[in-house]
C-alpha positions as CSV (number, residue, x, y, z in Angstrom):
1,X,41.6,-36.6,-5.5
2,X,44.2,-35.4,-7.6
3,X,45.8,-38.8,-8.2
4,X,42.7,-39.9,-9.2
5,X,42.3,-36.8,-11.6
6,X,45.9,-37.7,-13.3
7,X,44.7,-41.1,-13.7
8,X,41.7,-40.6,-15.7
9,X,43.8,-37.9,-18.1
10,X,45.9,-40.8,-18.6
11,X,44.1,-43.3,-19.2
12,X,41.9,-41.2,-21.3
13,X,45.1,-40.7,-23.3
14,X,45.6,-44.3,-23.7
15,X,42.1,-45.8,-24.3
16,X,41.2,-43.2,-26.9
17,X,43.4,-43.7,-29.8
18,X,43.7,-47.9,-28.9
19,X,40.0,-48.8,-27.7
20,X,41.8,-51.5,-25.6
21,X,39.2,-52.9,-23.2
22,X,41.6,-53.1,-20.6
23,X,42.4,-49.1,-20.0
24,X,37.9,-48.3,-20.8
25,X,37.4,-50.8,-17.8
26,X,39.8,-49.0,-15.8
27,X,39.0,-45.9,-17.4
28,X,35.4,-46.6,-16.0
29,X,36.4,-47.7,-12.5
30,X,38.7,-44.6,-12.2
31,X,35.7,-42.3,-13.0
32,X,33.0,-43.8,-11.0
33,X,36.1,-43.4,-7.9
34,X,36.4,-40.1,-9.0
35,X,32.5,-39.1,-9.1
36,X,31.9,-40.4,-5.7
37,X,34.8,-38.9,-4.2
38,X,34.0,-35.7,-5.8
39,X,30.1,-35.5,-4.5
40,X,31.0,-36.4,-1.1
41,X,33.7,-33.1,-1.2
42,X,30.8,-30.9,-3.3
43,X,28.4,-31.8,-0.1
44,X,31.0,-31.0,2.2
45,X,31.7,-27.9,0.3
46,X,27.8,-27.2,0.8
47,X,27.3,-27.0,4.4
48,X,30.6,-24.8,4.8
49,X,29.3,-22.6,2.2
50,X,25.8,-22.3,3.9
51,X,24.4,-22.2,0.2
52,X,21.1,-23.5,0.0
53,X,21.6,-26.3,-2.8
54,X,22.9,-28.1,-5.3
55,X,20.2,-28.7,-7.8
56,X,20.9,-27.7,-11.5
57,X,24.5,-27.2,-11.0
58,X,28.0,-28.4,-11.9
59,X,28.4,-29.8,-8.4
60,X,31.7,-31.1,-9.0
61,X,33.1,-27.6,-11.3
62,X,35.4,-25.0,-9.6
63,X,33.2,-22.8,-9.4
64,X,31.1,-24.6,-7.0
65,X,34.0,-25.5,-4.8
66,X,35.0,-22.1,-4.6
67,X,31.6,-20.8,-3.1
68,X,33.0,-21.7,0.3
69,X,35.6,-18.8,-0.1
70,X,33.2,-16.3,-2.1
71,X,30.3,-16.4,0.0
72,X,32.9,-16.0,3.0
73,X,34.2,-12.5,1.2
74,X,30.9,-11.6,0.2
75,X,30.3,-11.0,4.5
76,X,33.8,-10.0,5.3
77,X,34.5,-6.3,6.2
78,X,37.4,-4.3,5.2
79,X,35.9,-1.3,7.5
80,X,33.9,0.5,9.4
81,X,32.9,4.1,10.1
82,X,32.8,4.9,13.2
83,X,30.4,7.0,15.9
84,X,32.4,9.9,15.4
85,X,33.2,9.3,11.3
86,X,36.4,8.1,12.0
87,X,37.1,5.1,9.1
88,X,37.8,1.6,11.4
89,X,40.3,-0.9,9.0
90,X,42.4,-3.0,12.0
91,X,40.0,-6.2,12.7
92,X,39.8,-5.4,16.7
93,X,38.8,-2.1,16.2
94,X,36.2,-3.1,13.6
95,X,35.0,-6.3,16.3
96,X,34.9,-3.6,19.4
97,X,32.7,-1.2,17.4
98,X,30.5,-4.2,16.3
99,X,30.2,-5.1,19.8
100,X,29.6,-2.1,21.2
101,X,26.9,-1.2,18.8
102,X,24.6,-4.3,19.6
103,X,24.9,-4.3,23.5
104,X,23.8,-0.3,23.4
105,X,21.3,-2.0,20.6
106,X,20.2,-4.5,23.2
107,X,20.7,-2.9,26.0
108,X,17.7,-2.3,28.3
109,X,15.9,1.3,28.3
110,X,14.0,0.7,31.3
111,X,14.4,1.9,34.6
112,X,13.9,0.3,38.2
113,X,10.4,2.6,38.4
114,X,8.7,-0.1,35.8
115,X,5.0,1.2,37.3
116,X,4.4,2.1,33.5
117,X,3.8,-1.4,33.1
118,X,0.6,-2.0,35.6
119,X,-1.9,0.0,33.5
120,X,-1.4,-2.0,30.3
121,X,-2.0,-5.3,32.5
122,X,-5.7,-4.5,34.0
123,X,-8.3,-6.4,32.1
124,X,-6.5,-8.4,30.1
125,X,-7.5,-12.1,29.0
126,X,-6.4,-14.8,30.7
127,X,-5.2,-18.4,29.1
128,X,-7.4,-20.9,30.2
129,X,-6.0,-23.2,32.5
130,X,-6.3,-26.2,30.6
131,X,-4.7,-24.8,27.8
132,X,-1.4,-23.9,30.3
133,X,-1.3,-27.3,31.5
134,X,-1.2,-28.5,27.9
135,X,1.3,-26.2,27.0
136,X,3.3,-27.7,30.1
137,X,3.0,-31.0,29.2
138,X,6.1,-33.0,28.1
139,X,7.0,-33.0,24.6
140,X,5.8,-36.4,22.6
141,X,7.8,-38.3,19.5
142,X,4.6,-37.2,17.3
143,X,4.7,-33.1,18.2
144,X,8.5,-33.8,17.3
145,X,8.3,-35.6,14.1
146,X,5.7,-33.2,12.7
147,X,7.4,-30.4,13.5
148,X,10.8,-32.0,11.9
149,X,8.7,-33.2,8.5
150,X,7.2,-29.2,8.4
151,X,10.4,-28.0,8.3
152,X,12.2,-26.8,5.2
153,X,14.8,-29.0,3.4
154,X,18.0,-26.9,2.0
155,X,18.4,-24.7,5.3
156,X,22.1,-23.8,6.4
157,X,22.9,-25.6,9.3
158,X,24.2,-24.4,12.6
159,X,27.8,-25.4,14.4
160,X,27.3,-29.3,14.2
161,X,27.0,-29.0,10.7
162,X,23.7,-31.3,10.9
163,X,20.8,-30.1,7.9
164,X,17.4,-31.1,8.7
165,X,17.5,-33.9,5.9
166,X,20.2,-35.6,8.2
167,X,17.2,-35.5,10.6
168,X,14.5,-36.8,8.0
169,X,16.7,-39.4,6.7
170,X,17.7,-41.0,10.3
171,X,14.6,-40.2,12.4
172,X,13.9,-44.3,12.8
173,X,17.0,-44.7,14.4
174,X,17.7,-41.5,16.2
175,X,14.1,-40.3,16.8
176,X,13.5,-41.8,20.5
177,X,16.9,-40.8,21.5
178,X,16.3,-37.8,20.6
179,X,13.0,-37.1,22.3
180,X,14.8,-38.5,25.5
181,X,17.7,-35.8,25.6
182,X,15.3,-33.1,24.8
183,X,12.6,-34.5,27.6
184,X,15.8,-34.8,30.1
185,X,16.9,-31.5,29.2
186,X,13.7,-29.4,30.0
187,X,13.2,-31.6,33.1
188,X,16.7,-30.9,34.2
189,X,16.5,-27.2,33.2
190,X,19.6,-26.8,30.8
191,X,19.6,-27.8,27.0
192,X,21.9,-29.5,25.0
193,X,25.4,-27.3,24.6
194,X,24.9,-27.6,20.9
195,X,21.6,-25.8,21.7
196,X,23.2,-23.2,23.3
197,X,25.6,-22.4,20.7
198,X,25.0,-20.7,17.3
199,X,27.1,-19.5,14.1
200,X,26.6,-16.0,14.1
201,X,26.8,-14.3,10.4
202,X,26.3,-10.6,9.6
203,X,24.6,-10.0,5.7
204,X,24.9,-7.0,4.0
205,X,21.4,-5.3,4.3
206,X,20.8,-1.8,1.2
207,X,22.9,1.3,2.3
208,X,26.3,2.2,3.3
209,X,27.8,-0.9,4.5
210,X,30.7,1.2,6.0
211,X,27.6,1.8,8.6
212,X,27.4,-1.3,11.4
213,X,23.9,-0.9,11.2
214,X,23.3,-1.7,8.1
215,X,25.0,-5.5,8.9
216,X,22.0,-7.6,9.8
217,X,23.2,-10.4,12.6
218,X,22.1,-13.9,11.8
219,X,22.3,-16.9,13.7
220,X,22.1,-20.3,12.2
221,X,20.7,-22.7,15.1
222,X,21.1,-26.3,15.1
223,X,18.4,-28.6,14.3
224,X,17.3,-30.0,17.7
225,X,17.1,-26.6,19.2
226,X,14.8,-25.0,15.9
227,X,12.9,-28.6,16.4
228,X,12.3,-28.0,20.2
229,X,11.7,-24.1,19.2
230,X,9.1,-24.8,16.5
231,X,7.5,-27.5,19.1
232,X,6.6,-24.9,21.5
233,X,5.6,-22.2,19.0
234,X,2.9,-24.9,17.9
235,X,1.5,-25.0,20.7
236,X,1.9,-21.3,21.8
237,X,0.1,-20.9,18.0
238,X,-3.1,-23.1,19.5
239,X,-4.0,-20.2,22.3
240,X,-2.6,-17.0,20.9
241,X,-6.5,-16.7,19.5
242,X,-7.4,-17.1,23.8
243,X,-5.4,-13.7,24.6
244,X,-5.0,-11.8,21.4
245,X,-7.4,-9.0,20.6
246,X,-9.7,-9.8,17.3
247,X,-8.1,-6.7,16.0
248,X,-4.7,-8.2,16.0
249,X,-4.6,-10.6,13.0
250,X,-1.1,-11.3,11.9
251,X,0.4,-14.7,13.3
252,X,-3.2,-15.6,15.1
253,X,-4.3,-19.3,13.7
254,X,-7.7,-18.9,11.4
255,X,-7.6,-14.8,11.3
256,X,-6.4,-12.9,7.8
257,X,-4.6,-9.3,7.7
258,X,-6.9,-8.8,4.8
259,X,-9.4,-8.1,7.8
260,X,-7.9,-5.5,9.1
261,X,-7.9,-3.7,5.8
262,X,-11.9,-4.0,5.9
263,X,-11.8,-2.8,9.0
264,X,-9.9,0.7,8.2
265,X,-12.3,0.7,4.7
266,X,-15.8,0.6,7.1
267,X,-13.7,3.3,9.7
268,X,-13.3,5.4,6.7
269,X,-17.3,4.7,5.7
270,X,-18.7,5.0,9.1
271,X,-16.4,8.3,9.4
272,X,-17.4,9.9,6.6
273,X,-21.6,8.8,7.2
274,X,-21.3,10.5,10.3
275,X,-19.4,13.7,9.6
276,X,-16.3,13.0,12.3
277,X,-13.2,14.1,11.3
278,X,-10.8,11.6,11.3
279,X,-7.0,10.4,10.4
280,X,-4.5,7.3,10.3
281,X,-1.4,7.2,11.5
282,X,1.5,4.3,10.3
283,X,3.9,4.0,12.9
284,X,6.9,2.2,11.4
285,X,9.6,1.7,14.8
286,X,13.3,1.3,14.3
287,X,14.5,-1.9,14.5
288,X,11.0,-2.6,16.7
289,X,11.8,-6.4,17.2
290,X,15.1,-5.5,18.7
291,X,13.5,-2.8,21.3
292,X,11.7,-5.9,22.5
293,X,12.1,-5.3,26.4
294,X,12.7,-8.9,28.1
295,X,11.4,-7.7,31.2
296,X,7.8,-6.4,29.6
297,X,7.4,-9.4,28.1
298,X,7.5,-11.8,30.6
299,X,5.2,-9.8,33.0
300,X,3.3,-9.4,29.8
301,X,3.2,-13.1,29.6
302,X,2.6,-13.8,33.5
303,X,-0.5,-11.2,33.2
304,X,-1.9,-13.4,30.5
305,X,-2.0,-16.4,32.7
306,X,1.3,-18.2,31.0
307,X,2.5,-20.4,33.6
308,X,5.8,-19.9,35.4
309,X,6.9,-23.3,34.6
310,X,6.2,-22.6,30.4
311,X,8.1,-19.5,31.2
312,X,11.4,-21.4,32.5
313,X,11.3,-23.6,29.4
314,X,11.1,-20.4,26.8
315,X,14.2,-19.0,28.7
316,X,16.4,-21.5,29.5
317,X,20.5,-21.1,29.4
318,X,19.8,-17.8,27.8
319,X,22.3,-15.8,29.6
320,X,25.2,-18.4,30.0
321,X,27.6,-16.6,27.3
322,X,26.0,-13.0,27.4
323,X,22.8,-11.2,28.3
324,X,20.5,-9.7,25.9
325,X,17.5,-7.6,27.7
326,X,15.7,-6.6,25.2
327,X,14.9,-8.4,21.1
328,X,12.3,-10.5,19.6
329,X,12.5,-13.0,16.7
330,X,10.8,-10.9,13.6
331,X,7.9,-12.6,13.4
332,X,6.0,-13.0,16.5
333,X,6.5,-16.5,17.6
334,X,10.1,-18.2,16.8
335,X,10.2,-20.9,13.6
């Protein structure tokens, strides 16, 4: 590239003050070289960088190359504060208290007496069982490519490097293929390697960043895995309104929070009609999706009527590199 660069300076030097045809053509030919070479590095420089595009920008200025190394700074920690307030600068002290901090984060709370669980499974609903065969079936090209044409272009990628637009653009070749590893894979009961591996990032949440806490840890999947993911959330979405209470309306198909806001307004009315004296209470848990016990939820899901065999496909090769026992995706069901 930076041949290429010297060569247009030069023969920008020469074709200006002469107007020779001979250094414009080869003025032209050295620029278009350059251009391509330089979008090729700029989209390069975009999946390293994570960042989400490269609409209305100088693509191919300095600045944009150098996003790589600032978004990299942007996440990099000098220190740490400690348990005790001691301040944490060498990199394996700073990793050990990192690590540390999340497996007491998602460590489990519960004990072997887990009898607290039997009262909150009498009477609940039950899935129907035609809706847990469908949920069982195996996954079709269609369920795939709609779930690969809802998802959002300009995502960072995971390891591979592979951006949904890869997928978009070479889903007539690759599409069957696809839908053949993925089929063999939940048959087989092991996914893909690059399903099981994940770039883990920590952003900078408000507060003290000398505070591990306050590092929110993100990992950026590949595409097959959020394709297979957003597959079985789709269909998870379809009977969620079979087992969820009417009350509950957030991430139920065809029911609005708004509801629930009429619903306190008329407990207010009726309250006040009748002369009871009531109150509300907002309960707001720390880090709540995190204290997500594994264990609850899969009797939880057994006592709806979930099938053993959907249950082996939401927790496959989830304990191969280490073993969380307790977190949820924020957001109910995984995109």
């Amino acid at each position: 590239m930076k041949a290429l660069e010297i060569d247009v300076e030069e023969l920008q030097e020469l074709a200006e003050p002469t107007g020779d045809r001979g250094h414009i053509g080869a003025l032209k030919a050295k620029r278009s070289a350059l251009a391509d070479l330089l979008g090729i590095s700029a989209q390069g420089a975009l999946v390293r960088s994570r960042f989400r595009n490269i609409s209305e920008m100088d693509a191919s200025s300095r600045f944009f190359f150098g996003l790589e190394r600032k978004n990299g700074q942007k996440r990099l920690i000098h220190s740490m504060r400690s348990d005790t307030g001691q301040i944490l600068s060498e990199s394996t002290d700073i990793r050990r208290h990192a690590v540390g901090f999340y497996s007491s984060l998602f460590q489990s709370e519960l004990g072997e007496e887990q009898e607290v669980f039997h009262g909150f499974y009498e009477g609940l609903p039950k899935v129907e069982q035609e809706s847990s065969a469908e949920l069982e079936a195996d996954v079709s090209l269609d369920e795939l490519h709609t779930a690969l044409q809802s998802m959002e272009n300009g995502k960072a990628p995971g390891i591979d490097g592979l951006p949904v637009e890869f997928y978009k653009t070479m889903w007539s070749v690759m599409g069957e293929d696809l839908l053949m590893v993925l089929r063999d894979s939940l048959t087989g009961g092991q996914l893909p390697l690059s399903c099981r591996r994940a770039v883990l990032t920590l952003l900078p949440k408000k507060g003290d960043l000398m505070e591990i806490k306050n590092w929110r840890p993100v990992s950026l999947l590949c595409t097959e895995y959020k394709l297979l993911s957003k597959v079985l959330a789709t269909r998870l979405r379809e009977v969620m309104g079979q087992v969820i209470h009417r009350d509950q309306t957030y991430c139920v198909p065809d029911r609005l929070v708004s509801d629930n806001v009429f619903l306190i307004q008329d407990f207010l009315d009726i309250s006040s009609a009748l002369g009871l004296e009531t109150g509300l209470i907002s309960i707001d848990q720390e880090k709540a999706f995190d204290r997500v016990e594994y264990q609850y939820l899969w009797k939880t899901l057994e006592a709806f009527g979930f099938s053993p065999g959907l249950l082996e496909r939401l927790f496959q090769s989830g304990e191969e590199v280490f073993s969380k026992e307790r977190e949820s995706k924020d957001g109910c069901v995984s995109q």
